[in-house]
VOPAGU-2260 file (C-alpha; in pm, 1 decimal, decimal comma):
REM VOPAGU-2260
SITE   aa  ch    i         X         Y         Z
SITE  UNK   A    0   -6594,0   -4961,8   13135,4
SITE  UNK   A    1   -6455,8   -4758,6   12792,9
SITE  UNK   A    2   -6409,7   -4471,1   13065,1
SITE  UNK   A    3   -6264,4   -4688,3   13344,2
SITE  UNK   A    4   -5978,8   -4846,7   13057,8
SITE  UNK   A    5   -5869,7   -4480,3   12898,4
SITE  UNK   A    6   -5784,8   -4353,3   13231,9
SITE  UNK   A    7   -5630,9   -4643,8   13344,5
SITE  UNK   A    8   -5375,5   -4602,1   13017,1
SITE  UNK   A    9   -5401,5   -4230,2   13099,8
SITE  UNK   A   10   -5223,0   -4314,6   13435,9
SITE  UNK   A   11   -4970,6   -4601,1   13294,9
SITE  UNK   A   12   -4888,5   -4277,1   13018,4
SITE  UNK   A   13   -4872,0   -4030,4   13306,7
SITE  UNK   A   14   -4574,7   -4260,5   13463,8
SITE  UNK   A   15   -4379,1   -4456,9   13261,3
SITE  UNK   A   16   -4113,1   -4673,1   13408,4
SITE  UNK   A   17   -4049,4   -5009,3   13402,0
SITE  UNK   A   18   -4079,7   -5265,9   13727,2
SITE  UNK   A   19   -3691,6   -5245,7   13769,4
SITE  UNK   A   20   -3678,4   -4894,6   13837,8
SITE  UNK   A   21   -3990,9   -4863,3   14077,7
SITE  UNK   A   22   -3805,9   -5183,2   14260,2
SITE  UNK   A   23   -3516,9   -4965,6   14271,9
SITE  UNK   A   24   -3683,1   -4655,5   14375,2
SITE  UNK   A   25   -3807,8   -4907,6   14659,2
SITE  UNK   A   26   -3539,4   -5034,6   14767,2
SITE  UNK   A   27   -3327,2   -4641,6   14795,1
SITE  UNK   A   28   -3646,4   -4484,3   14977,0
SITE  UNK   A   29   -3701,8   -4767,1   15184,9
SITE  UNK   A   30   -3264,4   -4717,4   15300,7
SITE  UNK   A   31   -3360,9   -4369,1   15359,0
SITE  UNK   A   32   -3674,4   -4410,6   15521,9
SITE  UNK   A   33   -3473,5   -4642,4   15785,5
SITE  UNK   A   34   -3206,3   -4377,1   15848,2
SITE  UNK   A   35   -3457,1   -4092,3   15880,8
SITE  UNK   A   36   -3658,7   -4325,5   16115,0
SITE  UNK   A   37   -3303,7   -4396,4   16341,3
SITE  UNK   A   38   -3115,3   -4110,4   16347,1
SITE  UNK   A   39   -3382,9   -3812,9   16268,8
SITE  UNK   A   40   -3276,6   -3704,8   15873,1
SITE  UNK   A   41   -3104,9   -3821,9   15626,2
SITE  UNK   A   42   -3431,0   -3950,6   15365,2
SITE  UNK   A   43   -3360,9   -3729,5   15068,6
SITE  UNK   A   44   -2966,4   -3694,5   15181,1
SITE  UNK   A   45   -2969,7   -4101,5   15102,6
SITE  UNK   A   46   -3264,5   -4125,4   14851,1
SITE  UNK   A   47   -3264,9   -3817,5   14616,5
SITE  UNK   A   48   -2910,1   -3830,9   14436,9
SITE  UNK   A   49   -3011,5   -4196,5   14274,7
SITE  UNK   A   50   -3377,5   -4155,6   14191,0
SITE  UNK   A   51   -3295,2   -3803,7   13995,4
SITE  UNK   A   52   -3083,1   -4046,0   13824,6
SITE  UNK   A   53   -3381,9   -4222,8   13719,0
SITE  UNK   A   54   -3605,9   -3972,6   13659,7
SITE  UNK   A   55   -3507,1   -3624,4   13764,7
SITE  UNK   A   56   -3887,7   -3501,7   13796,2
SITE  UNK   A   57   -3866,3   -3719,5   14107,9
SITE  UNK   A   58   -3709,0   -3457,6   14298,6
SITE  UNK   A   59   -3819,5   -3259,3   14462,3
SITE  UNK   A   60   -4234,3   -3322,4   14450,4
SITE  UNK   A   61   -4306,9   -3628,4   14483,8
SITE  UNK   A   62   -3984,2   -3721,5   14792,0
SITE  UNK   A   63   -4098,2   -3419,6   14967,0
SITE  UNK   A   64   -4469,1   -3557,7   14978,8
SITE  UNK   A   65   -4371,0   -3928,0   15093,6
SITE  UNK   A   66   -4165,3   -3770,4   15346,1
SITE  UNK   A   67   -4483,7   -3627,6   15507,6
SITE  UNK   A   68   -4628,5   -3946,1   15584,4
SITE  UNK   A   69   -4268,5   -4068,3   15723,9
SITE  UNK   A   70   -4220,4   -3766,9   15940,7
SITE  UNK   A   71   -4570,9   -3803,1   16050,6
SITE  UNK   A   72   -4527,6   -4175,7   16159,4
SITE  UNK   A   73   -4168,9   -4068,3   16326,9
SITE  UNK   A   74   -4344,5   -3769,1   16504,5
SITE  UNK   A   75   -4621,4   -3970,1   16655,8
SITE  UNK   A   76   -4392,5   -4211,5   16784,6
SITE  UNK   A   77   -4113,4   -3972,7   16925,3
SITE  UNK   A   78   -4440,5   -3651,0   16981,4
SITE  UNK   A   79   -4296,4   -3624,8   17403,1
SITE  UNK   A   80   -3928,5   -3542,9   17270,1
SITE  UNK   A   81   -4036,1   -3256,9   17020,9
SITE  UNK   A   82   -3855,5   -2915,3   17095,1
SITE  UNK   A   83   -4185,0   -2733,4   17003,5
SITE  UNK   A   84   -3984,2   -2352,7   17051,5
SITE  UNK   A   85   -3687,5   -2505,9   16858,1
SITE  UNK   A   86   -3920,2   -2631,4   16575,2
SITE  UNK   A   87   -4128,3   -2244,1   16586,6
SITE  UNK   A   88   -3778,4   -2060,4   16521,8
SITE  UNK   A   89   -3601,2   -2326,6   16269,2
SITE  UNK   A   90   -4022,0   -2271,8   16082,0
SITE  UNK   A   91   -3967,4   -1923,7   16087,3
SITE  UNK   A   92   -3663,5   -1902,4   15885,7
SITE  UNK   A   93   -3790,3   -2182,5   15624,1
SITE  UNK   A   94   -4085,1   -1951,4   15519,0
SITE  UNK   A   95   -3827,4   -1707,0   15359,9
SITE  UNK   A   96   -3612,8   -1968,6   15260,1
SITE  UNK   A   97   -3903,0   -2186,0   15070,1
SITE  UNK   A   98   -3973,6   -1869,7   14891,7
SITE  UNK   A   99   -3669,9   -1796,2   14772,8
SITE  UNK   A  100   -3578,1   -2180,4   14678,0
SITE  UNK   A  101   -3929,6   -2154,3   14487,4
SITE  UNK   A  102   -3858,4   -1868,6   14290,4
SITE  UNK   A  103   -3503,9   -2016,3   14188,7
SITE  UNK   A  104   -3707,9   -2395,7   14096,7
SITE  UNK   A  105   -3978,5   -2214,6   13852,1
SITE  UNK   A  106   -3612,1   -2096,3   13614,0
SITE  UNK   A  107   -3461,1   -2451,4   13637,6
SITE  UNK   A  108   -3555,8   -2698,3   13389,4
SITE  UNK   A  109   -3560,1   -3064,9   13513,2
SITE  UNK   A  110   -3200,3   -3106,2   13421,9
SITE  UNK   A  111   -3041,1   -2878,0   13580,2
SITE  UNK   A  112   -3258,2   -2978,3   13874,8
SITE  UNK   A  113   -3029,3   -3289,8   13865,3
SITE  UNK   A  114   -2739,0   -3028,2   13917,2
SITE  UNK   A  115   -2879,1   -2843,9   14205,9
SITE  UNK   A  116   -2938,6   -3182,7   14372,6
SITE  UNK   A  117   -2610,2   -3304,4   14318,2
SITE  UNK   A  118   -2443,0   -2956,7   14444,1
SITE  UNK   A  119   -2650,1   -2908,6   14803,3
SITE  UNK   A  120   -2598,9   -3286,1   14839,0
SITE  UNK   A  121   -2259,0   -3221,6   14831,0
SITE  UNK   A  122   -2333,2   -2924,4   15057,9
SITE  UNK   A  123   -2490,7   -3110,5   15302,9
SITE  UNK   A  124   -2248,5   -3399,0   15306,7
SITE  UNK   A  125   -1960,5   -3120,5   15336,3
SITE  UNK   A  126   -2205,8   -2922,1   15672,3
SITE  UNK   A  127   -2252,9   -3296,5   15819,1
SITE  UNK   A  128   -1844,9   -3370,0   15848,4
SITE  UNK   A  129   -1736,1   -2990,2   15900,9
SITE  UNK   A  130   -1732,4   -3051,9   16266,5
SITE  UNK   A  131   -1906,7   -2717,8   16355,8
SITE  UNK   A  132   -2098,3   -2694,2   16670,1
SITE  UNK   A  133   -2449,9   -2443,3   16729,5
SITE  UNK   A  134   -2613,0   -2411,9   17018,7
SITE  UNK   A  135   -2996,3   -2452,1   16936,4
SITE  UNK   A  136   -3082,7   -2074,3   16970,9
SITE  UNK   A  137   -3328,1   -1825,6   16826,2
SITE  UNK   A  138   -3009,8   -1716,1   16592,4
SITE  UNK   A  139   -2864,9   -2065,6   16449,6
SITE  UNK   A  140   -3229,5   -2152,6   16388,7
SITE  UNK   A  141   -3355,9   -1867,9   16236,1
SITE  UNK   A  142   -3058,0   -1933,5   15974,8
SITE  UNK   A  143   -3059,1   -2283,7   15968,0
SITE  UNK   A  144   -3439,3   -2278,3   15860,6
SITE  UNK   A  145   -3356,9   -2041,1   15647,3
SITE  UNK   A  146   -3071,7   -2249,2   15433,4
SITE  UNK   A  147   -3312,5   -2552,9   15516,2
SITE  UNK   A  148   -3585,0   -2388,9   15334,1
SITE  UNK   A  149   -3390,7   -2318,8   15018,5
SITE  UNK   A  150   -3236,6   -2631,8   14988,7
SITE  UNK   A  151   -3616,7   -2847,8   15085,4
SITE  UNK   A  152   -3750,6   -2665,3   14834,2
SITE  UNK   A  153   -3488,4   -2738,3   14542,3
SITE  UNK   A  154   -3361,2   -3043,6   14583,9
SITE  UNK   A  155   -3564,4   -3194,3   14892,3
SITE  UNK   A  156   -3253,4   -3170,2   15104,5
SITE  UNK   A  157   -3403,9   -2987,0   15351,0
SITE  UNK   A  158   -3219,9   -3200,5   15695,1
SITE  UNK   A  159   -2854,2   -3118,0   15757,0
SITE  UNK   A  160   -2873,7   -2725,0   15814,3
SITE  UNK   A  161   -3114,5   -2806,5   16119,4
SITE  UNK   A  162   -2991,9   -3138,7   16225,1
SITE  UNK   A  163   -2613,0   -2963,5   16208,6
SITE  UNK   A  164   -2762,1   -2720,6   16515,8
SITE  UNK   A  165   -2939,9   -3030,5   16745,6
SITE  UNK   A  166   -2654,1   -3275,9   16688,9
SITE  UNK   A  167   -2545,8   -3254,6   17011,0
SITE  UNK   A  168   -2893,1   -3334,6   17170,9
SITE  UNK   A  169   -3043,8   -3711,0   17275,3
SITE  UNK   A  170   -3152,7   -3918,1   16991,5
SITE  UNK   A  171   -3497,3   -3932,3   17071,2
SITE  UNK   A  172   -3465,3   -3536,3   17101,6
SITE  UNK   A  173   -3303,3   -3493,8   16771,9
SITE  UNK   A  174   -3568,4   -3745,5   16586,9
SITE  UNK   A  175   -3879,4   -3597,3   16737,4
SITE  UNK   A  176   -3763,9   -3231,8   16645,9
SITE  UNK   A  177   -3602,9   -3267,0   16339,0
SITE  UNK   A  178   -3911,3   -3484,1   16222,7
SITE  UNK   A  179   -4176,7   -3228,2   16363,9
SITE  UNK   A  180   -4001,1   -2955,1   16184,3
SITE  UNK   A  181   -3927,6   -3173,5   15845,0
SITE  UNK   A  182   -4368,8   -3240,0   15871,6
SITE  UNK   A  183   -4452,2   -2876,7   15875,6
SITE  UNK   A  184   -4177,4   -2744,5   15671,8
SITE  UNK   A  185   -4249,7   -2994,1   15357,6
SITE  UNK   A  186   -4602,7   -2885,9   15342,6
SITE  UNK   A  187   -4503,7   -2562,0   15293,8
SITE  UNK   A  188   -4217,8   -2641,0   15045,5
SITE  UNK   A  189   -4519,3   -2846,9   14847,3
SITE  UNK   A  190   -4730,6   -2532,7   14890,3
SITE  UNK   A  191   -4470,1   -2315,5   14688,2
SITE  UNK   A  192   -4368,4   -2590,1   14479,1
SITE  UNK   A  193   -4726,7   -2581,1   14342,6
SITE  UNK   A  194   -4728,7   -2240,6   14311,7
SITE  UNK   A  195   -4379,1   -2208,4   14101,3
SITE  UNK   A  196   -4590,0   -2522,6   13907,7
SITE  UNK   A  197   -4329,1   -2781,8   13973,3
SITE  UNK   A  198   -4590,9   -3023,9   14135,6
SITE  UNK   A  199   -4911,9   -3178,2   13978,8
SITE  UNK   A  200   -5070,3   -3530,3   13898,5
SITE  UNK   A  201   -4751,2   -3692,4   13785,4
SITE  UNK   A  202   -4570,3   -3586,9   14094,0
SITE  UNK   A  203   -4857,8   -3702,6   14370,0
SITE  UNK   A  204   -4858,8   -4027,0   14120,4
SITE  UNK   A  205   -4508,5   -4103,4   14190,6
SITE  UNK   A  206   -4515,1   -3997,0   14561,4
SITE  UNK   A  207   -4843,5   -4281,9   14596,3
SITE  UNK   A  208   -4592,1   -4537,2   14424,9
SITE  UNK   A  209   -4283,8   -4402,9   14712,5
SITE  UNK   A  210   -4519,2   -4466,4   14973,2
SITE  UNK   A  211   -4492,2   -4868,7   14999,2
SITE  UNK   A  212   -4071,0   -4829,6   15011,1
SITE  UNK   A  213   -4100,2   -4563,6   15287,7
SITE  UNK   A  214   -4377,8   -4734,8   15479,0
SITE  UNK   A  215   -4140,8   -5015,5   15490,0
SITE  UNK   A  216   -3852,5   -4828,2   15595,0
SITE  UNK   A  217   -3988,9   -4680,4   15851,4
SITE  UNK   A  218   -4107,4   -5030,3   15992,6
SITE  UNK   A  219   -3795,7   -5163,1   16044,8
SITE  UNK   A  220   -3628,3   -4827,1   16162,7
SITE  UNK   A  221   -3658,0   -4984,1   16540,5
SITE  UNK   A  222   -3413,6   -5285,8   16414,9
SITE  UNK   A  223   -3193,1   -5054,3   16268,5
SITE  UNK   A  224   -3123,7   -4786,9   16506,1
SITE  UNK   A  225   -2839,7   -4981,4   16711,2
SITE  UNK   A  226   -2648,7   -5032,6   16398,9
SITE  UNK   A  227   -2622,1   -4665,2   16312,8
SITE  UNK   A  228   -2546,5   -4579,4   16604,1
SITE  UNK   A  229   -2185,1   -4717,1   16542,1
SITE  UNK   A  230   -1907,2   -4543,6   16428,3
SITE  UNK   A  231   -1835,1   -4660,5   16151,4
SITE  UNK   A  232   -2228,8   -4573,8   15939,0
SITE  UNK   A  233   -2234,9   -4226,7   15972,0
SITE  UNK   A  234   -1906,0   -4169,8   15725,6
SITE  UNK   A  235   -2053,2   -4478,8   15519,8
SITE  UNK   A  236   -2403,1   -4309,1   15465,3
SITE  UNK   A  237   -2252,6   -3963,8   15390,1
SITE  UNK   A  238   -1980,4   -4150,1   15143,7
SITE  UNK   A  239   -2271,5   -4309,8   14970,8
SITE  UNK   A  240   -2476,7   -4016,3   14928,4
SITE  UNK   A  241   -2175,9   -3801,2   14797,1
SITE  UNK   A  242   -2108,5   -4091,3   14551,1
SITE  UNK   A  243   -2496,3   -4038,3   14445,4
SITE  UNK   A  244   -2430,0   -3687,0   14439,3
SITE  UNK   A  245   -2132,1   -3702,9   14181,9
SITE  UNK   A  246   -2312,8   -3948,5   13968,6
SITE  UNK   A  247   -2610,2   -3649,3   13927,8
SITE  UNK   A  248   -2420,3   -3407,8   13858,6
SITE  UNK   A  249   -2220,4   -3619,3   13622,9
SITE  UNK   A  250   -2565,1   -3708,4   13463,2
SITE  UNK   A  251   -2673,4   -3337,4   13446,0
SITE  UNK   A  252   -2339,8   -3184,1   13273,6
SITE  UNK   A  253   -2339,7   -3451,1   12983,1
């Protein structure tokens, strides 16, 4: 019972935050969690500029690991629309780019991890409005897995580069691929991310407390999906997350 009691303080000492911000944490995964589940991305583009404000070891372990169970739910539901040759090429180009991202993560220190998120946030939000068009080739996927790597493995923001290529595709198209890719590509950005030493028990802690927000997200993804799919929440969700963005970096400078 002695044993049972120290680790139980060991774990309430291994993460310590108060009931406000895990209800917070909640409530941001569970907004991203809905996008992701609608539209195909957009979890860590929504989610990771406001909990690095709360705790900047929360990015990018433990948001990469809850998005594996959310792109596994999304790919079972949308598994006939996944572009499997699409996925193999954007794959391809991650591998380097994880590598690189991972080598870059094991010289930051937590706060200037704020900083990186806050800058490809701002990256992605700028790639998302920039209007450009790809065709999903072997050539815009190599390099958008590549850039996709980099940023997954730095800040979690692993979505727009890929999502920028298949935005011209069916929505049940662009979820199943984008989430097929996301599921493979995060275990290997966890993979390195262990290996540059950026993810242990405090991280797979925090991504077991995620889980309940993104479960719930997910759930009500199907009630959601009409509403996005007006004009006007696109700008508002990329607005939002550049407004999350600022307030990182903000937090990371002073």
């Amino acid at each position: 019972m002695i044993g049972v009691a120290r680790r139980g303080v060991a774990v309430v000492g291994l993460f310590p935050h108060n009931l406000i911000e895990i209800l917070a944490a909640t409530f941001v995964l569970a907004a991203g969690a809905a996008v992701q589940g609608s539209v195909g991305f957009a979890y860590s583009l929504v989610a990771a500029p406001f909990l690095v404000l709360i705790d900047p070891r929360w990015v990018p372990g433990p948001i990469i690991l809850s998005g594996v169970a959310l792109n596994f739910l999304i790919v079972r539901r949308e598994r006939s629309h996944v572009d499997i040759r699409g996925v193999t090429w954007a794959l391809a180009g991650r591998v380097p780019g994880s590598v690189i991202g991972g080598f870059l993560l094991a010289m930051l220190s937590p706060k200037q991890t704020g900083t990186t998120v806050g800058a490809m946030v701002w990256l992605a939000v700028l790639l998302s409005i920039s209007g450009l068009r790809m065709r999903p080739n072997a050539p815009s996927l190599l390099g958008a897995g590549l850039l996709s790597g980099f940023m997954g493995t730095t800040s979690s923001l692993s979505g727009p580069p890929v999502a920028l290529v298949y935005q011209n595709v069916s929505g049940p198209r662009l979820r199943g691929t984008l989430t097929g890719y996301f599921l493979v590509g995060s275990i290997i950005s966890l993979i390195v991310l262990a290996w540059a030493g950026r993810f242990g028990l405090y991280e797979l802690v925090a991504a077991l407390v995620f889980l309940p927000g993104t479960i719930a997200g997910f759930a009500v993804s199907r009630l959601v999906a009409p509403l996005l799919d007006r004009a006007y929440t696109r700008p508002a969700v990329l607005f939002i997350s550049a407004a999350g963005a600022t307030l990182a970096l903000v937090r990371s400078l002073f």
